[in-house]
Each structure stands twice: as structure tokens, then as C-alpha cells.
C-alpha positions in Angstrom: 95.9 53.6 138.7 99.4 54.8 139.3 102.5 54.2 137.5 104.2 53.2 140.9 103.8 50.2 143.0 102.5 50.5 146.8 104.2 50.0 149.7 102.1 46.8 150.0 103.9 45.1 147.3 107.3 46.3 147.9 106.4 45.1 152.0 105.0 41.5 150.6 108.6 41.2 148.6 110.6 42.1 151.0 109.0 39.7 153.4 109.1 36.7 151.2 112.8 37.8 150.5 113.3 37.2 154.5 111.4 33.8 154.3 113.4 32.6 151.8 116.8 33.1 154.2 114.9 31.8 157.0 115.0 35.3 158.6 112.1 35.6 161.6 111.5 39.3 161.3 108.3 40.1 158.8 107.6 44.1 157.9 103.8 45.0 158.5 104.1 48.3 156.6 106.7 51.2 155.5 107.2 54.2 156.1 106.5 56.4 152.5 107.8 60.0 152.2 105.0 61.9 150.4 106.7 63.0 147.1 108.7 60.8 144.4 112.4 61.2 144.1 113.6 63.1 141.4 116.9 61.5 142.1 115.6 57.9 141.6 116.2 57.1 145.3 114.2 54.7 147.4 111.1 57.0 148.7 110.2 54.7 151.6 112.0 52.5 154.8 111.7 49.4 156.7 112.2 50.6 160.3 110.6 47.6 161.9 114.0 46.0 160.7 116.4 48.1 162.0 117.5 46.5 165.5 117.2 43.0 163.8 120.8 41.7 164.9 121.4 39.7 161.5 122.0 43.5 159.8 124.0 41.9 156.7 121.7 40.0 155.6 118.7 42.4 155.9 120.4 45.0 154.6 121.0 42.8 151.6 117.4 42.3 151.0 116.9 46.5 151.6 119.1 46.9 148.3 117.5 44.6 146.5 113.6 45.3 147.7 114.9 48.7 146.6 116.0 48.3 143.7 112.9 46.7 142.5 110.5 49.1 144.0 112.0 52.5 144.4 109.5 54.7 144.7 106.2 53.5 146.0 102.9 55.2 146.9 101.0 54.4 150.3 98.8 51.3 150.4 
């Protein structure tokens, strides 16, 4: 088992995060870089989300689906 969530989970919080705002947009999956940080930074990205027009709010639940799950492995 690893010591770091999967993209899964950090996908299935971020999408609930959305639901709760009343946001349409749901992420199927992210995109993981291969390696974990060193610098504590956020190894993966929700690029489904990027032309979403309400950016503030989605980038508002980016920081804080990041900030829970950092670094993730693939699903």
C-alpha cells in the first residue's frame, strides 16, 4: 500500500468540493507526473477544468483539493 493517496481520491474530493458550490463541471481523472515532489508541491492537475468560465471559484477548490492531497499516485 502506499503512503500517498491516488488520484481517485483527490478526483472524488475535488468533485464533491464542486457539488457542494453548485458548480456543473465534474473531473473524470488527473493528470499525475511520475515522481513525488521533493518540494512538497502538488504532483498532479485538473485540466478538464481549465476553460470552466467560473475560474475563481475553481481555482479555490484547486488550492484546497491541493492542499489535502499533494502528491498522489495514479489510480
Amino acid at each position: 500500500m502506499s503512503d500517498y493517496p491516488t488520484a481517485a481520491d483527490a478526483a472524488a474530493f475535488l468533485n464533491e468540493r464542486l457539488a457542494a458550490r453548485g458548480l456543473p463541471y465534474r473531473v473524470e481523472g488527473l493528470v499525475v507526473l511520475p515522481y513525488v515532489n521533493p518540494m512538497w508541491l502538488a504532483n498532479w492537475d485538473a485540466p478538464e477544468l481549465a476553460q470552466a468560465p467560473e475560474r475563481e471559484a475553481i481555482e479555490e477548490e484547486l488550492r484546497e483539493a491541493r492542499w489535502r492531497f499533494p502528491q498522489v499516485t495514479e489510480d
